[in-house]
Residue frames as qw, qx, qy, qz and C-alpha x, y, z in Angstrom:
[[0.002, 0.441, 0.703, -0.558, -163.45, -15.97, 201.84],
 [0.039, 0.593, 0.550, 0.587, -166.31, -13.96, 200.82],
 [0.311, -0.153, -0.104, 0.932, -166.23, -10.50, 201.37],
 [0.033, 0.787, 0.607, 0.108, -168.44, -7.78, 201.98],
 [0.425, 0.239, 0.130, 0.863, -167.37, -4.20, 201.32],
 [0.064, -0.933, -0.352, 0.049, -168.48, -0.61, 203.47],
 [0.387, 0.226, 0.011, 0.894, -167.13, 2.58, 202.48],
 [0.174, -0.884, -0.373, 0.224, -168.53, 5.59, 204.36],
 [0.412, -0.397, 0.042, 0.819, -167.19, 8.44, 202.65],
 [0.347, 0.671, 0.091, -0.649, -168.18, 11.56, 200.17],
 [0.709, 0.498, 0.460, 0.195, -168.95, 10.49, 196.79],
 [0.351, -0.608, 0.330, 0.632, -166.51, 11.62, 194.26],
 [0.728, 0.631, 0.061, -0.260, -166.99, 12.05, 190.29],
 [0.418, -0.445, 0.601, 0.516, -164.37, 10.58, 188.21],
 [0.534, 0.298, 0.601, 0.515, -163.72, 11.35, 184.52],
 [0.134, 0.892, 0.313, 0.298, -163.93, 14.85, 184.82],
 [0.402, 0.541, -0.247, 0.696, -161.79, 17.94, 185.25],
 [0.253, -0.700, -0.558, 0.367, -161.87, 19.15, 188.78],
 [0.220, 0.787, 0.331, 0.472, -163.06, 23.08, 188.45],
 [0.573, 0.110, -0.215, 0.783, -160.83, 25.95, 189.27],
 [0.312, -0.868, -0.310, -0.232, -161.48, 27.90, 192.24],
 [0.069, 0.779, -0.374, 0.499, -160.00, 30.10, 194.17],
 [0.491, 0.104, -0.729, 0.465, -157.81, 28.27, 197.05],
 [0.616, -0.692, -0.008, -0.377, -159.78, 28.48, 200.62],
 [0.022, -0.437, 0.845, -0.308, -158.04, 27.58, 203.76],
 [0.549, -0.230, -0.763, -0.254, -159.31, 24.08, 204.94],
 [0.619, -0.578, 0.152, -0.509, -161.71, 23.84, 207.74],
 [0.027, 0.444, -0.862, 0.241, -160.62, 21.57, 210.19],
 [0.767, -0.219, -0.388, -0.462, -162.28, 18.39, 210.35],
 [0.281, -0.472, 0.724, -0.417, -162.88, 15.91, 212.88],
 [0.809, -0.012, 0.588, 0.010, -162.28, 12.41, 212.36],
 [0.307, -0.212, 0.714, 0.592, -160.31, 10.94, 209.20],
 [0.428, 0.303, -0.240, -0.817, -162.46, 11.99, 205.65],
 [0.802, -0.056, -0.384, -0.455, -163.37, 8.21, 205.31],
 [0.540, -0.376, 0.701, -0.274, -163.88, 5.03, 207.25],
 [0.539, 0.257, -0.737, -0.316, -163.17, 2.08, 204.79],
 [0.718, -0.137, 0.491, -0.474, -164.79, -1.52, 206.51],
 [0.544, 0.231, -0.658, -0.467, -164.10, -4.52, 205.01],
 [0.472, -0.398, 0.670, -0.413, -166.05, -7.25, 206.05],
 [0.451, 0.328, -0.775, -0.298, -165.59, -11.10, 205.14],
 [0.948, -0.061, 0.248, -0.189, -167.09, -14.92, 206.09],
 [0.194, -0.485, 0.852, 0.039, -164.88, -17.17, 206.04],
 [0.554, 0.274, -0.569, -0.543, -165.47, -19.96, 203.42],
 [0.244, 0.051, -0.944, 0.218, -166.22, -22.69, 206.36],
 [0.391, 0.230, 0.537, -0.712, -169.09, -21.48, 207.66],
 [0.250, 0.336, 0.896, -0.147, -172.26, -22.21, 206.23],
 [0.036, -0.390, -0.340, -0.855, -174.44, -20.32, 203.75],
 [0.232, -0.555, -0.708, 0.370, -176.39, -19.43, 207.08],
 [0.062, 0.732, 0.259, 0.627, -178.99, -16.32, 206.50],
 [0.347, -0.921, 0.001, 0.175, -178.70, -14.94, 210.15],
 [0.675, -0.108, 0.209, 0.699, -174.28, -15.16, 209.18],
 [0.307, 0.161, 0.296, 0.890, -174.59, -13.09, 206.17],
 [0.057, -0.844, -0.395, -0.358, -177.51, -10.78, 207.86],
 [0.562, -0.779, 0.037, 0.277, -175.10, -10.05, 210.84],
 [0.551, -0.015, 0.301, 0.779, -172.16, -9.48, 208.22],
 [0.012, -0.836, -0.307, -0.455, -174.90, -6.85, 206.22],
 [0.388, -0.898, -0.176, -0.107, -175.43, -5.15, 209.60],
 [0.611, -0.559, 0.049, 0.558, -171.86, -5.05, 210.85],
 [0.444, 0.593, 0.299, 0.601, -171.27, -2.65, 207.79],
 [0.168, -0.815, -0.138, -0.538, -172.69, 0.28, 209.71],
 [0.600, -0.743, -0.125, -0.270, -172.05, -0.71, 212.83],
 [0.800, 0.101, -0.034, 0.591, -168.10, -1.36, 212.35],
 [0.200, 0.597, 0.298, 0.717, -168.32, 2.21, 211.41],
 [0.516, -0.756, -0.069, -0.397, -170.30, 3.86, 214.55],
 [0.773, -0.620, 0.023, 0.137, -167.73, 2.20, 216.78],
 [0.666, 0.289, 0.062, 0.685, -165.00, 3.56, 215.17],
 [0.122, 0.509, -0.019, 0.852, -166.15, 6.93, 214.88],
 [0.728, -0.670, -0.014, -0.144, -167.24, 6.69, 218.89],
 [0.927, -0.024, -0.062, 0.370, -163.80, 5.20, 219.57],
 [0.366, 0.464, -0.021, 0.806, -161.99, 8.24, 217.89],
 [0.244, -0.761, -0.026, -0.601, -163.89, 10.79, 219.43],
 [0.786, -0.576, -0.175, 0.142, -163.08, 8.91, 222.92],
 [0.789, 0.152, -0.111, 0.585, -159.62, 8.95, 221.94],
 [0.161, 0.495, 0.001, 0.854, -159.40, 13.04, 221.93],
 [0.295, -0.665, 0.071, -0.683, -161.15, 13.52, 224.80],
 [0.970, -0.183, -0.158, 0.004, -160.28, 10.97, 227.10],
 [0.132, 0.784, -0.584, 0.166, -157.15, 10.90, 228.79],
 [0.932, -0.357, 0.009, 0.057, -155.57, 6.77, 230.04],
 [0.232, -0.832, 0.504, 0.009, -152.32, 6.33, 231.42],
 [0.615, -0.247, 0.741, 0.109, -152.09, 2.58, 230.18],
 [0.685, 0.644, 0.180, -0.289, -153.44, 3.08, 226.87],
 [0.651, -0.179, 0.330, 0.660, -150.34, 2.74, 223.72],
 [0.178, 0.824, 0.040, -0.536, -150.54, 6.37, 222.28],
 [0.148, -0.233, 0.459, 0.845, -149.17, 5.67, 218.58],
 [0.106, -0.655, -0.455, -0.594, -152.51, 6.23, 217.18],
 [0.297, -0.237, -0.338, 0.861, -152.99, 9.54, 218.68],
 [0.192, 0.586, -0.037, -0.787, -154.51, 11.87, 216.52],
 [0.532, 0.304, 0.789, 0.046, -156.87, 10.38, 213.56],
 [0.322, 0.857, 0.195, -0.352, -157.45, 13.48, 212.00],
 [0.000, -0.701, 0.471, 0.536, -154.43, 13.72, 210.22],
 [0.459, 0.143, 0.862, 0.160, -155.60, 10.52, 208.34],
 [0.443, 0.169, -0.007, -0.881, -157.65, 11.14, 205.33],
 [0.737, -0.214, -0.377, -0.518, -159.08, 7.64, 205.76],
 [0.482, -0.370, 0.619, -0.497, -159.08, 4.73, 208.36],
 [0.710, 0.015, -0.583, -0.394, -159.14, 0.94, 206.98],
 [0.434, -0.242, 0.798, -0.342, -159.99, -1.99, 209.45],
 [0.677, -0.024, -0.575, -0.459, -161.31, -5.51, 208.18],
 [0.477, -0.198, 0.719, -0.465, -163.13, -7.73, 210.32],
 [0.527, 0.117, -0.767, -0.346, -163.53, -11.54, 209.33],
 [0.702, -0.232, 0.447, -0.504, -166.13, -13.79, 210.81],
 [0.423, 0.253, -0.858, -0.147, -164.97, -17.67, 210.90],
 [0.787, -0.484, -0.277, -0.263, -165.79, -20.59, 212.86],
 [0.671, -0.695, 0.255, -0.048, -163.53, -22.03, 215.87],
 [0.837, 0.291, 0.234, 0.399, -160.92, -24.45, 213.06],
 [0.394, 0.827, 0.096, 0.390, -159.90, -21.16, 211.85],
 [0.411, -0.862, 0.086, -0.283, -159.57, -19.07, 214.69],
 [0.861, -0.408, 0.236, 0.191, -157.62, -21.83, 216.46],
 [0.787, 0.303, 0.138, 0.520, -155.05, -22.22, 213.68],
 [0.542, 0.644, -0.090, 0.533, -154.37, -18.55, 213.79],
 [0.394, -0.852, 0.160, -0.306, -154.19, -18.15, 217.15],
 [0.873, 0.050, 0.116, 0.470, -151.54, -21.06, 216.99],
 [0.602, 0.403, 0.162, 0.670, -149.30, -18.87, 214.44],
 [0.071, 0.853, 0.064, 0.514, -150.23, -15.19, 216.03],
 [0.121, -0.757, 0.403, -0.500, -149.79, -15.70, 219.25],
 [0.503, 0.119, -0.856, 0.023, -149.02, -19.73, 219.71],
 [0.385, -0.067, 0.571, -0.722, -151.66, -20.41, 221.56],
 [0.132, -0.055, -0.920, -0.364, -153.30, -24.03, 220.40],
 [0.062, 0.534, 0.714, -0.449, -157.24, -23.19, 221.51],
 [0.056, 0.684, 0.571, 0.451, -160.17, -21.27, 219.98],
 [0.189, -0.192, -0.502, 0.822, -160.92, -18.20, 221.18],
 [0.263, 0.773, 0.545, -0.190, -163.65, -15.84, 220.54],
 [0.429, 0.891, 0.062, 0.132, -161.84, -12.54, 218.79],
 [0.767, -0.195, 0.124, 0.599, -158.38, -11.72, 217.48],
 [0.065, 0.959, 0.011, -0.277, -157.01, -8.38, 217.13],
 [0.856, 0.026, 0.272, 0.440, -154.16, -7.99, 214.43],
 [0.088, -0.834, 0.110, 0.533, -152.50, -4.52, 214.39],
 [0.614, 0.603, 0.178, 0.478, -151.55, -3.47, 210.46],
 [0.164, -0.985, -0.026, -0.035, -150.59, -0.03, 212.14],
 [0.623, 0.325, -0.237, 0.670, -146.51, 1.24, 211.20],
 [0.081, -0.939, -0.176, 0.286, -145.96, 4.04, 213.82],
 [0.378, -0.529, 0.344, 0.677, -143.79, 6.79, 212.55],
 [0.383, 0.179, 0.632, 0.649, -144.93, 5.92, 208.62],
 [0.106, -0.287, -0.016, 0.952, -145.92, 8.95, 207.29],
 [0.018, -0.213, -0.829, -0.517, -149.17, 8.04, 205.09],
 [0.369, -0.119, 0.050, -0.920, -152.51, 9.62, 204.55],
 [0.628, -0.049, -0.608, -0.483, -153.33, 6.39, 205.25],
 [0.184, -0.590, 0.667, -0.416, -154.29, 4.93, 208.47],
 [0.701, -0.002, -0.681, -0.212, -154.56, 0.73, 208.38],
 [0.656, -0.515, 0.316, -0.452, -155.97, 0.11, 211.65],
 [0.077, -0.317, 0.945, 0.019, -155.76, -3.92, 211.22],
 [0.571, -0.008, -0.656, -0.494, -157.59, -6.63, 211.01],
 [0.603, -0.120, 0.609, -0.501, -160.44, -8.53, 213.72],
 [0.386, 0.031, -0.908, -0.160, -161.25, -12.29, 213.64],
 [0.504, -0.186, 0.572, -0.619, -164.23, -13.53, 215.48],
 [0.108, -0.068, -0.981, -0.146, -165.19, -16.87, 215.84],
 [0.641, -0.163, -0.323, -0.677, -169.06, -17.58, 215.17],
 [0.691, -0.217, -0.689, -0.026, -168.94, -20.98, 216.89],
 [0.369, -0.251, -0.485, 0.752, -167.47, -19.24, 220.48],
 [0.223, -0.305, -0.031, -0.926, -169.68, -15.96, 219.68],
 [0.583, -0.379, -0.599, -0.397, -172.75, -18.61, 219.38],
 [0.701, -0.337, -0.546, 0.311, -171.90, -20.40, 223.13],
 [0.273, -0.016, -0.437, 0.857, -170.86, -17.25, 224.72],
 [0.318, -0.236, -0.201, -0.896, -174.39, -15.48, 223.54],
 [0.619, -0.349, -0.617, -0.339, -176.10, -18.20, 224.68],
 [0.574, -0.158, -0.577, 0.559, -174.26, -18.23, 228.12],
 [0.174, -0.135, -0.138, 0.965, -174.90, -14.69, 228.49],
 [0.146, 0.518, 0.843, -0.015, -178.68, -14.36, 227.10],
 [0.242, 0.674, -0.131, -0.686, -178.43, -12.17, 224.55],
 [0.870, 0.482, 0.097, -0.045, -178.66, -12.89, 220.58],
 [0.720, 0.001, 0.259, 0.644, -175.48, -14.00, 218.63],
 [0.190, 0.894, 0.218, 0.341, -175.51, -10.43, 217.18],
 [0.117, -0.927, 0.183, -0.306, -174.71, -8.47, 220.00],
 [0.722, -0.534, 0.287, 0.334, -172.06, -10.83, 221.18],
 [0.688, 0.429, 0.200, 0.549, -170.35, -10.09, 217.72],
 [0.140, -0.926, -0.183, -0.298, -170.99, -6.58, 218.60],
 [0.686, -0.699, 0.192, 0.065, -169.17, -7.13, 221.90],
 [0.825, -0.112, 0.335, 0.441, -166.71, -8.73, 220.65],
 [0.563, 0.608, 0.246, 0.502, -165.90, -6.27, 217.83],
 [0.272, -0.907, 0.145, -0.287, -165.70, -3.04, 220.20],
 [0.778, -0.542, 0.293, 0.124, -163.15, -5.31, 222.32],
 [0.732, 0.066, 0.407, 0.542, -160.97, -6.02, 219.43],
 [0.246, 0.885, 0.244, 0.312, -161.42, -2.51, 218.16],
 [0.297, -0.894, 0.235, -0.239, -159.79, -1.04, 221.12],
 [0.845, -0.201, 0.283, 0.407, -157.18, -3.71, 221.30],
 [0.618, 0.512, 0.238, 0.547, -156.29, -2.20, 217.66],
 [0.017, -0.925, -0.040, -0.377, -156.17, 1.22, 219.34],
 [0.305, 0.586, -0.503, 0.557, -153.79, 0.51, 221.78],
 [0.466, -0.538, 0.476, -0.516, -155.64, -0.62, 225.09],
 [0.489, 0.189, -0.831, 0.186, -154.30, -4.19, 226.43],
 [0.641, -0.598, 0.111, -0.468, -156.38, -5.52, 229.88],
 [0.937, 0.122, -0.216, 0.244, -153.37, -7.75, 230.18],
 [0.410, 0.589, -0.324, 0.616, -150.77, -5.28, 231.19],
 [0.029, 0.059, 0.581, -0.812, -152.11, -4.52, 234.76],
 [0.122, -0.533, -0.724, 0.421, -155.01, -3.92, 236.67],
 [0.095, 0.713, 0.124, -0.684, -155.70, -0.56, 235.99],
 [0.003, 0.293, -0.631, -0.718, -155.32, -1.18, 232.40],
 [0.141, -0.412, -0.850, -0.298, -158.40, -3.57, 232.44],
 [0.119, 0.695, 0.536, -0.464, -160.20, -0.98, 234.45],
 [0.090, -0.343, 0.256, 0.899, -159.49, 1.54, 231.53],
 [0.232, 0.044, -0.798, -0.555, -159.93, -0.52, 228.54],
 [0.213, -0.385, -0.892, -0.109, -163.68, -1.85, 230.45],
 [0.215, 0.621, 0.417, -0.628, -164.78, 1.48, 231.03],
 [0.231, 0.354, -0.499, -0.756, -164.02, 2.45, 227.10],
 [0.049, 0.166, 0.969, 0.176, -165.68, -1.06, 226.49],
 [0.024, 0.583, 0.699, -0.414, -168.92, 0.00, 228.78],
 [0.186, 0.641, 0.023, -0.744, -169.09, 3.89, 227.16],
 [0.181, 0.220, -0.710, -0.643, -169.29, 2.63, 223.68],
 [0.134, -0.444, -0.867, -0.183, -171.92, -0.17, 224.22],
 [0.016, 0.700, 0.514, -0.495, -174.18, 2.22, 226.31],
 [0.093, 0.468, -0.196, -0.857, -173.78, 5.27, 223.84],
 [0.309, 0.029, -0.737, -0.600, -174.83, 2.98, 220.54],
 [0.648, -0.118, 0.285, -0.696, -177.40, 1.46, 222.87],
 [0.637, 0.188, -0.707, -0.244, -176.30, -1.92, 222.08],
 [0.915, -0.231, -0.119, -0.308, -177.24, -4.92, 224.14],
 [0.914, -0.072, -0.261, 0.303, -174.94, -6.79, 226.74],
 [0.549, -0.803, 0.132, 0.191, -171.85, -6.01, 228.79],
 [0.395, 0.720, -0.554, -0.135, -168.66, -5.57, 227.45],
 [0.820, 0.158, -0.549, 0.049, -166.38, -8.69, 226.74],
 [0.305, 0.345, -0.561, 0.688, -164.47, -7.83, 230.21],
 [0.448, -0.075, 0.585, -0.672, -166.99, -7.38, 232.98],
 [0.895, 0.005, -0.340, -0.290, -168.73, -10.37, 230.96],
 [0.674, 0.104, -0.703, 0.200, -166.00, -12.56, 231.95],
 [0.066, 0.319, -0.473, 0.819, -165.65, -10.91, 235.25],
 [0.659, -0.119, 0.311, -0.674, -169.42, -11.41, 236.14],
 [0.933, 0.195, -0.232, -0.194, -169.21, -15.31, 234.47],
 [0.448, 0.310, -0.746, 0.384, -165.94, -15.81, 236.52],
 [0.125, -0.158, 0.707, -0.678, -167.33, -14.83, 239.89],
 [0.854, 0.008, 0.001, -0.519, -171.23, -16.60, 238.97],
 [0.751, 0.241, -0.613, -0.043, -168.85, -19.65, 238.23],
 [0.235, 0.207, -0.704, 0.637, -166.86, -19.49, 241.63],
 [0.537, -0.161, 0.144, -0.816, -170.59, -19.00, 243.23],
 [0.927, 0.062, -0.050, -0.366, -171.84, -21.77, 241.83],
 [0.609, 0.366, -0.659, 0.248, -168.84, -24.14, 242.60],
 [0.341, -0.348, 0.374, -0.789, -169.46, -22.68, 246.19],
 [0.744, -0.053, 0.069, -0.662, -173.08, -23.35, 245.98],
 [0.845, 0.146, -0.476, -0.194, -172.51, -26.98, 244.28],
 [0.421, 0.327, -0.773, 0.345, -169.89, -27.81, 247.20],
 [0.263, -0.133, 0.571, -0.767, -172.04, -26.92, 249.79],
 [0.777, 0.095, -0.231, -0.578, -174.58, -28.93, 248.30],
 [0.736, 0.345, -0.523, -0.255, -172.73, -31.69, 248.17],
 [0.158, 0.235, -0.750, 0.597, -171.68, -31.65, 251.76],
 [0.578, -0.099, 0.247, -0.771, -175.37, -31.37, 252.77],
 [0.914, 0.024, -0.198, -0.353, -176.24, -34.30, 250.95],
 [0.471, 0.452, -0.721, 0.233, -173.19, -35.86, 252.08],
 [0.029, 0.148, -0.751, 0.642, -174.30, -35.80, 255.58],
 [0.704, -0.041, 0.048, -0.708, -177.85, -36.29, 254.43],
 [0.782, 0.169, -0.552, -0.236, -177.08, -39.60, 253.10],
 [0.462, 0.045, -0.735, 0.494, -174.80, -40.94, 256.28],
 [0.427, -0.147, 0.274, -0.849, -177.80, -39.21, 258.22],
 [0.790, 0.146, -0.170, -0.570, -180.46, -41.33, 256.12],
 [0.771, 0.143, -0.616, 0.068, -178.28, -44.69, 256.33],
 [0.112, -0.428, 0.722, -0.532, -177.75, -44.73, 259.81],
 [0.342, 0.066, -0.937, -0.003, -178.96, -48.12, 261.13],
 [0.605, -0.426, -0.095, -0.666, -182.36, -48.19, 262.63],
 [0.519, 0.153, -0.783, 0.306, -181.05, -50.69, 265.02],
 [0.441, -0.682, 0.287, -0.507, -182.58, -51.34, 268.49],
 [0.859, -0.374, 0.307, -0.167, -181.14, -54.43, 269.37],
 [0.517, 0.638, -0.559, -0.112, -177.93, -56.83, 268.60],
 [0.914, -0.149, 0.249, -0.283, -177.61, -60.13, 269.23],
 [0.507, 0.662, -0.548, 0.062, -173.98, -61.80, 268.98],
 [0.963, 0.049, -0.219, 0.151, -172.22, -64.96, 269.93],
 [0.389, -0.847, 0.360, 0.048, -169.67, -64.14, 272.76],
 [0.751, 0.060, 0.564, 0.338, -167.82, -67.52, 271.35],
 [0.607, 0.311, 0.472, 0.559, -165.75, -66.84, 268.57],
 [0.145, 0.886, 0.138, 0.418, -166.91, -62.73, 268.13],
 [0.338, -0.915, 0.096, -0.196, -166.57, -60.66, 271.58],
 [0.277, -0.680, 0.670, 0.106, -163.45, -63.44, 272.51],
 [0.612, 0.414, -0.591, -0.324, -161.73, -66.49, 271.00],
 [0.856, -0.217, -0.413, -0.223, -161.90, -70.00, 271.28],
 [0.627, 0.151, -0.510, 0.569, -158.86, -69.40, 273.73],
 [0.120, -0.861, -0.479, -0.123, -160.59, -66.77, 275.16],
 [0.359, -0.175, 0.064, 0.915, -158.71, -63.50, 274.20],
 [0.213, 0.796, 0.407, -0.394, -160.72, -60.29, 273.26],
 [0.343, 0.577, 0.426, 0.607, -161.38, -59.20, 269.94],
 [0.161, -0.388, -0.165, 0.892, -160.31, -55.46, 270.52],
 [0.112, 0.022, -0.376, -0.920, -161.91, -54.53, 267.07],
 [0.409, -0.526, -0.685, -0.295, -165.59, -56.23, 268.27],
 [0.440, -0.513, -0.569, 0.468, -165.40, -54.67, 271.26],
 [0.024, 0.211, -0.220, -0.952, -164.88, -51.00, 269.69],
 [0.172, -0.238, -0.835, -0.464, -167.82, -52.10, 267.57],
 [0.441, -0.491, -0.739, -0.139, -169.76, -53.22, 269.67],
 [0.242, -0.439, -0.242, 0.831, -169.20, -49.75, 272.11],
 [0.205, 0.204, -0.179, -0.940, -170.00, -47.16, 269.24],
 [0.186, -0.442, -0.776, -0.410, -173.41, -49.75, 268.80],
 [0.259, -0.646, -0.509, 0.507, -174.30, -48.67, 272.86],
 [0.138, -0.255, -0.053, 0.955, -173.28, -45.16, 272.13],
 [0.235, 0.026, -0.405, -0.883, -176.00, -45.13, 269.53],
 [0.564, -0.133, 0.509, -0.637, -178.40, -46.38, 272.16],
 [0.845, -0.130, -0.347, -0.386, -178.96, -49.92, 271.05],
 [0.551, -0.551, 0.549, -0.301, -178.61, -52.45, 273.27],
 [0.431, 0.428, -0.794, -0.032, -176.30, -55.57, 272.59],
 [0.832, -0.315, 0.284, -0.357, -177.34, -59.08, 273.90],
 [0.245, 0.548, -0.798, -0.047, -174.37, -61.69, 273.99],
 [0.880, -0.311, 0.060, -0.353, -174.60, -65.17, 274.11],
 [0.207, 0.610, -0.761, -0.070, -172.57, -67.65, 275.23],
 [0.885, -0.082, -0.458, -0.018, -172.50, -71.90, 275.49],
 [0.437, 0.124, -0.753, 0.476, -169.87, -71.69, 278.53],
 [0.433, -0.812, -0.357, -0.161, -171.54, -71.98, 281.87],
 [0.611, -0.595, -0.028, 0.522, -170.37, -69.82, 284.72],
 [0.522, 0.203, 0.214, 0.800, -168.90, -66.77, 281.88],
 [0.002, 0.933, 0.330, -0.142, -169.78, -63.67, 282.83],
 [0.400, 0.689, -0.013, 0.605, -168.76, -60.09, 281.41],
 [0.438, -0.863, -0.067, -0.241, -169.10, -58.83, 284.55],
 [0.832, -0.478, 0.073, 0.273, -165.61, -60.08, 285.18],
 [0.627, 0.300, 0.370, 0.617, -164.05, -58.73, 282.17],
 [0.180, -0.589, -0.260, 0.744, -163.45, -54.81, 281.92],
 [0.237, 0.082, 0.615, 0.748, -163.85, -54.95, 278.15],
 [0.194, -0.597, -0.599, -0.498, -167.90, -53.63, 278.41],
 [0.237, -0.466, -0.636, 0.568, -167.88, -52.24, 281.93],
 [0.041, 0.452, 0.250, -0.855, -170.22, -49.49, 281.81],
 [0.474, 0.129, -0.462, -0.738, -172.25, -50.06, 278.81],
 [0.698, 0.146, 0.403, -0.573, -175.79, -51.77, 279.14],
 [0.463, 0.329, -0.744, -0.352, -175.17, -55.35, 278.29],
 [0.771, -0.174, 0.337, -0.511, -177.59, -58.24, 278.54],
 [0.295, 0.319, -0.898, -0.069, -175.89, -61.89, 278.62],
 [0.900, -0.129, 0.137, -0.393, -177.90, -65.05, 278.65],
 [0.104, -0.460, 0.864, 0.178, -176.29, -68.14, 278.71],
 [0.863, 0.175, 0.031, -0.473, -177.38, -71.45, 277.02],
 [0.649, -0.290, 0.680, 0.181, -176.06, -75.28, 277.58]]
């Protein structure tokens, strides 16, 4: 993959003696003396200039959410959080790398990391030993997929940037220990830490968590909305097709009874829910001397019978 290197730390001379001074006590600092950033493109994407201007920019801005992060860390107190990174200071640097692929990628290693066959949008991968004693602290490594950033930005109407953004701050704080998976009150933690970071850097969008949250319950809205629609029109159509009917005209022979003369129960049902719907049913018949009027199969419904030889 091609790689893109940010160090943020005090420039050091090398090939010279360091000069001998008298021993001071150190001042206590706050946060780890450097923040190391590596950041890489995956060798599927595309030589695309917004890609490798949003790789440029995530140099700095890897960096600012880090050292925002820390500081949260110390002053902040969660009860669901996983405390072995605790205390950053005792670090004297801090590495994290953060690779941007497309959805192929992504998928495969979410297969193998956490066997899950499906793209996602960012993977957090913890490098962190607790307990190992090292002035080093190797945060881990983030994966975000460019093709799922692209479709989520667009869903969300912001620029593919600041969903990377999003997405990086979310996998950041995975790497730190918060998990919105564990419980309720864990995603309320980890999506205020989500919210105080984007709002402090002044970055654009909701975090990745009350995104989904406001794109689950717009979805369930609009499933709502679409059902009720579809009942409206349901009853528009069987409104709109009801038969304009004011008259019916049927052949007592062979329909209303047979040639034996039994009654058709299912023409007679018919030919009831036509009355109900105020038209009016005229039967003929060839026998002389047949009248309904003997038959109980229409009594009460407005029926005109003519006869003809």
């Amino acid at each position: 993959s091609r790689h893109y290197a940010s160090s943020m730390s005090r420039p050091r001379r090398r090939g010279s003696a360091r000069p001998m001074y008298p021993r001071r006590r150190r001042a206590r600092r706050k946060g780890p003396a450097e923040l190391s950033v590596q950041i890489g493109i995956e060798e599927a994407l595309p030589d695309d200039p917004l890609i490798l201007s949003i790789a440029e920019t995530l140099r700095t801005d890897a960096g600012k959410a880090m050292k925002l992060a820390f500081h949260n860390l110390g002053n902040s107190e969660y009860k669901t959080r996983d405390p072995c990174i605790s205390n950053v200071d005792e670090y004297d640097s801090v590495e994290v790398s953060l690779l941007l692929c497309d959805d192929d990628f992504i998928r495969k290693l979410n297969k193998e990391w956490r066997d899950e066959d499906h793209a996602t949008d960012v993977l957090s991968m913890s490098q962190h030993i607790p307990g190992l004693q090292i002035p080093v602290l190797q945060l881990g490594d983030l994966v975000i997929s460019v093709d799922t950033a692209r479709r989520q930005a667009e869903e969300r109407g912001h620029t593919l940037l600041d969903e990377i953004r999003i997405l990086m701050v979310h996998g950041l704080l995975h790497l730190l220990g918060f998990d919105h998976e564990l419980s309720k009150e864990a995603e309320e933690e980890m999506e205020q830490e989500e919210e105080q970071i984007l709002n402090t850097l002044e970055w654009i969008g909701k975090g990745l968590i009350r995104s989904a949250y406001h794109f689950s319950t717009d979805m369930d809205h609009s499933e709502n909305s679409d059902e009720a629609n579809r009942d409206i029109e349901k009853r528009s159509l069987r409104e709109g097709h009801q038969p304009k009917l004011t008259h019916i005209v049927c052949d007592i022979d062979g329909t209303v009874v047979d040639y034996e003369g039994h009654l058709h129960s299912e023409s007679i049902e018919s030919l009831r829910e036509a009355v109900s719907q105020g038209v009016t049913v005229i039967m003929l018949t060839g026998k002389v001397g047949f009248t309904l009027k003997h038959s109980s199969c229409m009594q009460g419904y407005p029926v005109v019978q003519c006869e003809w030889p």
